[in-house]
C-alpha positions as a Markdown table, in Angstrom:
| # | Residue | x | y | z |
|---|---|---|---|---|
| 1 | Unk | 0.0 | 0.0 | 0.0 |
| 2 | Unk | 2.3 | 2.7 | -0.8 |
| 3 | Unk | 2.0 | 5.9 | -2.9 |
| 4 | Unk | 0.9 | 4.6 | -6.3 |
| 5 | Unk | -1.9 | 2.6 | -4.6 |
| 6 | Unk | -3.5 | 5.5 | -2.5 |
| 7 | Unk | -3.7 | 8.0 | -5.1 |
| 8 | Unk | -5.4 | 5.0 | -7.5 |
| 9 | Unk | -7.6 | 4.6 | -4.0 |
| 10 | Unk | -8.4 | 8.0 | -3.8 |
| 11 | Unk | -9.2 | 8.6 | -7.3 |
| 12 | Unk | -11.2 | 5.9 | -7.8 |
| 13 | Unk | -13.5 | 6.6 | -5.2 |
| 14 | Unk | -16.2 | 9.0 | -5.4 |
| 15 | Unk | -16.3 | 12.2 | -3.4 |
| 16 | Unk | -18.8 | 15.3 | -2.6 |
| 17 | Unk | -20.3 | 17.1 | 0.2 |
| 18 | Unk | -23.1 | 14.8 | 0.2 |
| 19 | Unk | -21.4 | 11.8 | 0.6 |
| 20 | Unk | -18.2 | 12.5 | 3.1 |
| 21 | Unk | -17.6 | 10.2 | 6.0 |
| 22 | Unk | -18.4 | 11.9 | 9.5 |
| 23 | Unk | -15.0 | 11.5 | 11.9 |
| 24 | Unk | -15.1 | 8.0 | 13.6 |
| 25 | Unk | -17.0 | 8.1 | 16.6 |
| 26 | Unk | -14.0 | 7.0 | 18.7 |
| 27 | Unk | -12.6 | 10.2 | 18.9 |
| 28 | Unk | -15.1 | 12.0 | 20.5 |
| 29 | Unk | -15.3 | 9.1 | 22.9 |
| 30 | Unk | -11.5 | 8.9 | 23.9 |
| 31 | Unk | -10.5 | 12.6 | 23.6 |
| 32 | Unk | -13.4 | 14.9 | 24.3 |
| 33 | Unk | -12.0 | 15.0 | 27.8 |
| 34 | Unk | -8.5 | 16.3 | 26.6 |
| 35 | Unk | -7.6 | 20.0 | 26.6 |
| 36 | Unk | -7.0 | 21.4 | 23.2 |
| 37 | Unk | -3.4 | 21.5 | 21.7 |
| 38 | Unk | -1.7 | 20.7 | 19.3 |
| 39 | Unk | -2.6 | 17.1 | 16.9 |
| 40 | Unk | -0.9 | 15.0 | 14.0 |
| 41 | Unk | -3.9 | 13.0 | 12.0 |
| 42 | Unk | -1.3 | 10.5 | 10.7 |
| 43 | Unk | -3.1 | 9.3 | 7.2 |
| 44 | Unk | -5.7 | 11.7 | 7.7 |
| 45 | Unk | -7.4 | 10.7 | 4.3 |
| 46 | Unk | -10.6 | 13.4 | 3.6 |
| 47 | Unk | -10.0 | 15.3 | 6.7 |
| 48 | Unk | -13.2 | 14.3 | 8.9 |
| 49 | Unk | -10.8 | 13.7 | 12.1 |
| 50 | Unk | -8.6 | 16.7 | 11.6 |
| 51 | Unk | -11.6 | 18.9 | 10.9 |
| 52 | Unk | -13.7 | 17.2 | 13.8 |
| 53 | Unk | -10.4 | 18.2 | 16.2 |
| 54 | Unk | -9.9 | 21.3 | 14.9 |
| 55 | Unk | -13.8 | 22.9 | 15.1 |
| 56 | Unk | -12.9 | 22.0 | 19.2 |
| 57 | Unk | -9.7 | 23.7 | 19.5 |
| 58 | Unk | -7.0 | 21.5 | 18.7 |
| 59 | Unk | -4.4 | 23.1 | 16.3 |
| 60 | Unk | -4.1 | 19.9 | 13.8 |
| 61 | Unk | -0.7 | 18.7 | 11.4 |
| 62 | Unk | -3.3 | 16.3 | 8.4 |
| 63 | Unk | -0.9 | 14.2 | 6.9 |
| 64 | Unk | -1.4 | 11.7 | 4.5 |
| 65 | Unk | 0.8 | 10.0 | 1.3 |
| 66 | Unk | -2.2 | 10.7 | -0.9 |
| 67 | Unk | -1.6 | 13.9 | -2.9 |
| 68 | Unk | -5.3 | 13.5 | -4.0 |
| 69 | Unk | -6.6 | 12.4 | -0.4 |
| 70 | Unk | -4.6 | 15.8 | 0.4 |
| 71 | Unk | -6.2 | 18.0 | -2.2 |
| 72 | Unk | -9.8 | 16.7 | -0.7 |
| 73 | Unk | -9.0 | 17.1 | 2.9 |
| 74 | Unk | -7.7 | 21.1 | 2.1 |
| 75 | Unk | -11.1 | 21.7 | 0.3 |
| 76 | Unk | -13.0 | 19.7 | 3.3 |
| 77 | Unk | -11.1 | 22.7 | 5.1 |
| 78 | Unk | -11.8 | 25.6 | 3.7 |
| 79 | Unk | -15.8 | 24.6 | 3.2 |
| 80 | Unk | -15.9 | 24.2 | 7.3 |
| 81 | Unk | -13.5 | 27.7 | 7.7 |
| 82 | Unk | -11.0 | 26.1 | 9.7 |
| 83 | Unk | -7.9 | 26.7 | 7.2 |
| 84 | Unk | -6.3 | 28.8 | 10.3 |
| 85 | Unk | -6.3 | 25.5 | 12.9 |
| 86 | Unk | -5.7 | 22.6 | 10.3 |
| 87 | Unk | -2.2 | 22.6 | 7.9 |
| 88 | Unk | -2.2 | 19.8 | 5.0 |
| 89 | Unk | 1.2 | 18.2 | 4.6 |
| 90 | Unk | 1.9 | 15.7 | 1.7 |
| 91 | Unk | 4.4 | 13.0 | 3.4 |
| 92 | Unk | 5.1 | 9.4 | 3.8 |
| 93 | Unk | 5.2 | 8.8 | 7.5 |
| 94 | Unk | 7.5 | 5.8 | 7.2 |
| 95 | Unk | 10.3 | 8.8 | 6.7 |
| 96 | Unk | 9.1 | 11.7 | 7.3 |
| 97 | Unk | 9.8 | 13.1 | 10.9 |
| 98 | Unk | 8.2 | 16.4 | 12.0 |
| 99 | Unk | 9.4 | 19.6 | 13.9 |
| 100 | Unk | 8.2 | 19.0 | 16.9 |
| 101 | Unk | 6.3 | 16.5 | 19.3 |
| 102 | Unk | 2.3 | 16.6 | 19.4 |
| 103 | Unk | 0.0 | 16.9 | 22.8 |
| 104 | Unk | -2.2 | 14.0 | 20.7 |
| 105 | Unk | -1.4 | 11.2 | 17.5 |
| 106 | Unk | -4.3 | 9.7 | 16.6 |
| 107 | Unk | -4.7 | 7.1 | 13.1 |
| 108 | Unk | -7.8 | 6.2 | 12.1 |
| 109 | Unk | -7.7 | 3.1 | 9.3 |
| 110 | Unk | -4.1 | 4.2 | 8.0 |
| 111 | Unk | -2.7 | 1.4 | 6.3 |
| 112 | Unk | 1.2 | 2.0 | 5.6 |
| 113 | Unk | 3.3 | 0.2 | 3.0 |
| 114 | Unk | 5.1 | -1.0 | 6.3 |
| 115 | Unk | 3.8 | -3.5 | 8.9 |
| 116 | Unk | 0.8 | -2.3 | 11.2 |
| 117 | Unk | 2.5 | -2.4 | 14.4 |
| 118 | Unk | 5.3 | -1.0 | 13.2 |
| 119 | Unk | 3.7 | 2.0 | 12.0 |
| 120 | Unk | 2.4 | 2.6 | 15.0 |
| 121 | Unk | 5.4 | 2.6 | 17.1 |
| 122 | Unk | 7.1 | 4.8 | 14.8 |
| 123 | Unk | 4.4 | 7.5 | 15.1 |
| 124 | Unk | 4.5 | 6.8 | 19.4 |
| 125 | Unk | 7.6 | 9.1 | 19.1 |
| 126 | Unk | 5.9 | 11.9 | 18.0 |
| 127 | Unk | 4.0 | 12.0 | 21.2 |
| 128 | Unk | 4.8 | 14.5 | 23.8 |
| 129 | Unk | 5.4 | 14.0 | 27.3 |
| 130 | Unk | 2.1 | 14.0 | 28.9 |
| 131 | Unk | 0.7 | 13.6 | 25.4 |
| 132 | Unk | -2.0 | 10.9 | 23.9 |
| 133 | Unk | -1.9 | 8.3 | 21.2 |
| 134 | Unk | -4.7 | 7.4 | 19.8 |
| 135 | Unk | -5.1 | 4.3 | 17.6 |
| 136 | Unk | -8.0 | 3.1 | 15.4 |
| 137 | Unk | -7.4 | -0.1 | 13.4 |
| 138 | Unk | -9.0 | -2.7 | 12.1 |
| 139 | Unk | -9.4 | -5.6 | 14.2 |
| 140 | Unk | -8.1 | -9.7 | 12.5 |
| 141 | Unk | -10.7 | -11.7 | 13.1 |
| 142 | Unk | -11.1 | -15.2 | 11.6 |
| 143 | Unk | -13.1 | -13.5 | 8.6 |
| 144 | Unk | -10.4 | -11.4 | 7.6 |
| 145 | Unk | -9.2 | -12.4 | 4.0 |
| 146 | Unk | -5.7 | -13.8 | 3.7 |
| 147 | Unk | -3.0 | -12.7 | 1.7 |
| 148 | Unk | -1.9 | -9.2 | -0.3 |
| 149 | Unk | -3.9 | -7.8 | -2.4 |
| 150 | Unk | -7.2 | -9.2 | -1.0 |
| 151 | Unk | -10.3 | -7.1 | 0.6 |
| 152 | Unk | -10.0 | -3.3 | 1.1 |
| 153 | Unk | -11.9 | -2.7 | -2.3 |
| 154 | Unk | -14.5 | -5.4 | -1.4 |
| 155 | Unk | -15.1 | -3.9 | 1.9 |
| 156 | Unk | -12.8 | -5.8 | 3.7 |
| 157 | Unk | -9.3 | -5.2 | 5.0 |
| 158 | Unk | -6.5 | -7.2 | 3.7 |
| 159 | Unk | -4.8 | -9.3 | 6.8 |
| 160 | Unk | -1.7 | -7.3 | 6.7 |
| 161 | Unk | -3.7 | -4.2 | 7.7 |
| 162 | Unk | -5.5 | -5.8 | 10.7 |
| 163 | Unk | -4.4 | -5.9 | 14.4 |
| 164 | Unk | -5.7 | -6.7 | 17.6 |
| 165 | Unk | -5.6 | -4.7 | 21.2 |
| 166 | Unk | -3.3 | -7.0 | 22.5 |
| 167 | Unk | -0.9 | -6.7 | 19.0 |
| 168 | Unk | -0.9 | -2.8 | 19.5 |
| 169 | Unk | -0.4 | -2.4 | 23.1 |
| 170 | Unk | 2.8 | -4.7 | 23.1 |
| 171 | Unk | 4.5 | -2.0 | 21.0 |
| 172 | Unk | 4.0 | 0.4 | 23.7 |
| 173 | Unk | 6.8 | 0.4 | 26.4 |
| 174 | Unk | 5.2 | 0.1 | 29.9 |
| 175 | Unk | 7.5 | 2.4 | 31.2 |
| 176 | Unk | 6.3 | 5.1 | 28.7 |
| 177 | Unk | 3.2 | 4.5 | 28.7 |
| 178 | Unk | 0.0 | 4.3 | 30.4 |
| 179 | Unk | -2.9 | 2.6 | 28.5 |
| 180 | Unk | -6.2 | 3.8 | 29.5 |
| 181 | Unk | -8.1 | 2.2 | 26.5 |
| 182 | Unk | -7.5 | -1.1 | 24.9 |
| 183 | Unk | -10.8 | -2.3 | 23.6 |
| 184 | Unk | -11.8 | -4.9 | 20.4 |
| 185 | Unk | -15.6 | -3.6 | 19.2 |
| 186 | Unk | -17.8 | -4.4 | 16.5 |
| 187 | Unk | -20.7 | -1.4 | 15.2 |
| 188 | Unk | -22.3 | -1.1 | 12.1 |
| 189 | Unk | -22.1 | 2.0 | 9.4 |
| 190 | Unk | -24.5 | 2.6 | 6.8 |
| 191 | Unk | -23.1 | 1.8 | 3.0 |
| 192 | Unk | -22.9 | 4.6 | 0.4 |
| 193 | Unk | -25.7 | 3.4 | -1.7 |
| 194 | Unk | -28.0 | 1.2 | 0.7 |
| 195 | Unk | -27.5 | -1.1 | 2.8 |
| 196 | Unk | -25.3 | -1.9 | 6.1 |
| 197 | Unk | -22.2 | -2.9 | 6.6 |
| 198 | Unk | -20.7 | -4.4 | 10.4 |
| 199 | Unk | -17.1 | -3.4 | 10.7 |
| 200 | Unk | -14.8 | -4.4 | 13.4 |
| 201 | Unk | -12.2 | -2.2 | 15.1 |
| 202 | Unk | -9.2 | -2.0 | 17.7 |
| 203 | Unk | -9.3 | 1.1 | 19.7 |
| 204 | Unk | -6.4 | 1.9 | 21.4 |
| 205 | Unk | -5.5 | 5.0 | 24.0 |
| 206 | Unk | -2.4 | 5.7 | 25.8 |
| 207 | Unk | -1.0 | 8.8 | 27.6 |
| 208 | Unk | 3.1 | 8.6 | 27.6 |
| 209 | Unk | 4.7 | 9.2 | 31.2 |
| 210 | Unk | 7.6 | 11.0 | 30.1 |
């Protein structure tokens, strides 16, 4: 899953006002406690988590690989006039490193060209002290389809992008980190053009110690 296949993702799939996801619900359930500072949505696709964090205060780094994911997330933006609190940047986050350390990463659905786990290790850094991760992924289960290049476009995610709670917390150093959420759920999301679809996620939370 690197460059080449998120911008074919991306322009592939449809897009409009009238038919952009809302932010994942988790958000609001692990950080609407959280004081406002500063965020990195780490594969922020069209921008519903960064603009979701950013119309409560947070001043929010939307980075994604997807030049095109990119271009929709900036117009997303503008349309909700909250250019001032949200900045765009273009980068794969195998390499890139930013400036500075964030008071919250979150990742919602990011699926990097490198392992699951240790994508989300890598981005752990960029926590500050004091700071919160924040990790929605999807959760293996015994349904998940085997092998590269399988699911995703059907709906479901390829076994190489799935996880579990136990997977992701094992990545976390103990002595860094405090885990206040570490949860395996199921809910079910309404399909574009009719119908339902049950989707099954790993929700992760921890604050870093130091």
């Amino acid at each position: 899953m690197d460059k080449d296949y998120w911008e074919s993702h991306w322009r592939a799939r449809e897009h409009g006002a009238g038919r952009e996801l809302p932010a994942h619900p988790y958000l609001d359930d692990e950080t609407s406690g959280l004081a406002p500072g500063t965020a990195l949505d780490a594969g922020c696709g069209e921008g519903a988590e960064a603009i979701w964090l950013a119309s409560r205060g947070w001043s929010v780094t939307a980075a994604d690989i997807s030049s095109e994911a990119l271009a929709r997330a900036a117009s997303r933006v503008a349309r909700a006039g909250l250019a001032e609190r949200v900045r765009c940047v273009e980068a794969d986050l195998s390499s890139w490193e930013p400036e500075s350390r964030f008071d919250l990463v979150t990742t919602h659905y990011a699926h990097p060209a490198t392992s699951q786990l240790a994508f989300y290790e890598r981005i752990s850094r960029w926590v500050a002290p004091g700071g919160t991760l924040l990790v929605v992924g999807h959760l293996r289960t015994p349904d998940t389809p085997h092998g590269h290049g399988h699911g995703h476009d059907d709906g479901q995610p390829p076994e190489e992008a799935t996880v579990t709670a136990a997977s992701v917390t094992t990545v976390l150093d103990p002595q860094l980190w405090e885990i206040v959420t570490a949860t395996e759920q199921a809910r079910t999301v309404a399909k574009p053009h009719g119908g339902a679809a049950e989707l099954h996620d790993v929700v992760v939370r921890a604050t870093r110690r130091r």
